[in-house]
N, C-alpha and C positions, 0 to 999 in steps of 0.2 A: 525615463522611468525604468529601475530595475526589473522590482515586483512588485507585487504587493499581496499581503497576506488579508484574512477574511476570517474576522471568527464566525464560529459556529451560531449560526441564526441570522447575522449580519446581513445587510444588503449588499451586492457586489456595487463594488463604485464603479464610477464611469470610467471609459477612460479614452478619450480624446475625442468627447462626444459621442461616443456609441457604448452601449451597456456589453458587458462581455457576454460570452455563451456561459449557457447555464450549468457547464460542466463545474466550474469551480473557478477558484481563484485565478488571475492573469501573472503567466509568468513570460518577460521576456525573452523568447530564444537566440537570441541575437545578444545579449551582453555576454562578453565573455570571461566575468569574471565567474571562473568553472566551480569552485568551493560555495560561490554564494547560490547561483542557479541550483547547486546539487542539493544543496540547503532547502531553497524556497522546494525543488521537485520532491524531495522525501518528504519535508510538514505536509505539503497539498495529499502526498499519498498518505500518511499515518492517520489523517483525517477520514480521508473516505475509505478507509481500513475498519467500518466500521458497520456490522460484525465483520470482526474480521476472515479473510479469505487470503491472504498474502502473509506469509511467516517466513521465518529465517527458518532452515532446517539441514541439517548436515552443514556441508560450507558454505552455503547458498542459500537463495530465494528461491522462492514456491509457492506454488499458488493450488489450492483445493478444486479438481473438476472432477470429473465423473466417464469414464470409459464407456462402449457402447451399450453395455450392457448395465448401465446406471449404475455402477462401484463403484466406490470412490478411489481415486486415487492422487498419488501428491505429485505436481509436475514443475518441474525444475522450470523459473523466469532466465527466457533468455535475453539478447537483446532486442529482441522482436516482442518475444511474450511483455517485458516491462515498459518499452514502448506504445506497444497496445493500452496496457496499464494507465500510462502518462498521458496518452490523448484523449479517454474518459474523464479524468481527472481535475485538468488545470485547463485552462483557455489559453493558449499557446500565441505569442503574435511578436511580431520583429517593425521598428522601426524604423523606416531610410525616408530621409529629406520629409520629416513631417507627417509621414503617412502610415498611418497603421495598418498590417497584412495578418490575416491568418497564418499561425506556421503548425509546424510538425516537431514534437518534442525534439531536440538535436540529436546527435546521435554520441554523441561526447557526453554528452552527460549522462545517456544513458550506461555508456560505459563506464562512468567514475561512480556512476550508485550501482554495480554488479562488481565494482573492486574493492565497493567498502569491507574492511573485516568482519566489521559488528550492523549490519544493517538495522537499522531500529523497530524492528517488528517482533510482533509477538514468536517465542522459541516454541516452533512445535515438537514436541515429546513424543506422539503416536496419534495413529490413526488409527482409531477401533470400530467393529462393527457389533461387537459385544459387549456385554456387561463388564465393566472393568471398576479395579479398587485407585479408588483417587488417592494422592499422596499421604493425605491424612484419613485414610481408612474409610472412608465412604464408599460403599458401593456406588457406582453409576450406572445405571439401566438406562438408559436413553434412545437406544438403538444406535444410529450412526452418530458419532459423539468425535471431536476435535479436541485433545487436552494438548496443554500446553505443557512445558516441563514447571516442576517448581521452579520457582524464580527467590532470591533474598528478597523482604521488604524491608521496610524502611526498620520494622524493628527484631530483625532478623530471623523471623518465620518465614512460610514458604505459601504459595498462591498458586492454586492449578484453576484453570481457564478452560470450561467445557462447553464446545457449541452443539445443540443440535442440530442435528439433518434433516433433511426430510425424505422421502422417495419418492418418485413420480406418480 
């Protein structure tokens, strides 16, 4: 078994008699074909991207944390930060001679989802702690608020994506 994917609500299936961890879908670390694995590890992430906390921003990936003094700020995934990521995520497990093992997301893949150009996540546009005017002229008061850049849609208007914050 490559992988296998899991819609939303789904039961996890079995797999070689034992249910998976309940982090998410079972993705096998050990097949090497690198395009598919990176495939199955970005849908498991797009999914639990939800609200999202992980954006494409400048060249790269990023993830929303909060400094010591609870500010937000934006911190660049590395390949440790997206690792981290990836072991939340998916139930990780390699097979030799029959036997299924817990693994650790690889480290290959982690590096072919940080050289993607276009990572599939939400574009973040800014990080405000103010009232700010949304693309289409809306004030947003929210306090700590996550917009996203306008995006095309499908009928070629634009869509901004504002998350609340909260503070300690």
């Amino acid at each position: 078994m490559m992988f296998e994917t899991v819609s939303p609500g789904a039961d996890l299936h079995e797999r070689n008699g034992r249910r998976p961890g309940a982090r998410g879908p079972s993705i096998n670390a050990g097949h090497l074909d690198l395009a598919a694995v990176t495939e199955a590890a970005w849908a498991t992430l797009i999914e639990a991207n939800r609200p999202p906390s992980l954006f494409r921003y400048s060249s790269g990936v990023c993830r929303m944390e909060r400094d010591a003094d609870w500010a937000p700020l934006i911190r660049e995934l590395t390949v440790d930060r997206l690792r981290h990521e990836l072991a939340r995520v998916a139930d990780w497990f390699t097979e030799t001679r029959g036997r299924t093992r817990d693994a650790l997301p690889p480290l290959h893949v982690v590096r072919d989802m940080l050289a993607r150009a276009d990572p599939p996540l939400p574009l973040l546009g800014r990080l405000v702690e103010v009232p700010v005017f949304a693309p289409d002229g809306r004030l947003i008061d929210l306090g700590l608020s996550v917009a996203a850049l306008p995006l095309p849609d499908g009928a070629g208007g634009t869509s901004c994506t504002v998350i609340q914050g909260t503070s300690p």
